[in-house]
N, C-alpha and C positions, 0 to 999 in steps of 0.2 A: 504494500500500500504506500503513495508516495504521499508525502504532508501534505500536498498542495490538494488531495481531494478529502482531509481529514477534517472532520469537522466537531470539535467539543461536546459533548450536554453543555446544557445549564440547567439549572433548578427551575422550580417555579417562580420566585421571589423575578427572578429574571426578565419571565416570559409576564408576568405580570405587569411589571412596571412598564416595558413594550407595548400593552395592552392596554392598561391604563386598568387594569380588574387588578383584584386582592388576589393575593396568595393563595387565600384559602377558595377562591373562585377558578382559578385556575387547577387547582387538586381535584377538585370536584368535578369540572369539565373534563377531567382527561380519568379518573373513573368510571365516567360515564359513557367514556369513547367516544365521546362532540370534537375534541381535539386530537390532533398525534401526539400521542406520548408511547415513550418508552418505560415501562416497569420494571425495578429491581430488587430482588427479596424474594422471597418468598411467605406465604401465611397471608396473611389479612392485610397487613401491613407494609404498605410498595412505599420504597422512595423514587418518586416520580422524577425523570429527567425528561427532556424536549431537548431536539433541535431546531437552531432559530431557521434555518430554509423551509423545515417543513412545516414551521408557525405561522411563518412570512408567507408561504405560499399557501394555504389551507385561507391564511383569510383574505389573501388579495384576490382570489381565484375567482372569476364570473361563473363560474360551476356552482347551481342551488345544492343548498346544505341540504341533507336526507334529514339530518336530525332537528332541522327550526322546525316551529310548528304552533302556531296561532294561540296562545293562552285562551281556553274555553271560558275564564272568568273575566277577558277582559268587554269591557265597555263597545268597547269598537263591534263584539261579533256576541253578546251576549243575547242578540235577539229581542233586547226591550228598543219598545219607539215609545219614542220623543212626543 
């Protein structure tokens, strides 16, 4: 493998500040498989690593997410009129 196509983890603390979401919103999206992330551990308890091309890329991407999906409680599609 030569350095020049190696590319680090970072934490979430990382990809977070990138993003402009909390830490602990970012752990949560990449449990939930909304984001790429990479797990490591084993048991119940992963520490989550990302890389930033595939963060950068996941959310510049004109490709619709699978996983958004319309909050049923919200106002806009709750089906009450005005």
């Amino acid at each position: 493998m030569s350095t020049e196509s190696f590319e680090h983890f970072v934490d979430a603390e990382v990809v977070a500040e990138y993003l402009s979401f909390t830490p602990a919103t970012v752990k949560a999206m990449a449990r939930r498989g909304e984001i790429p992330a990479h797990p490591f551990g084993r048991g119940l308890r992963k520490t989550w690593r990302f890389r930033m091309s595939e963060i950068h890329a996941f959310f510049t991407s004109s490709k619709p997410v699978a996983s958004a999906r319309v909050d049923s409680g919200s106002p806009s599609v709750s089906g009450k009129r005005a």
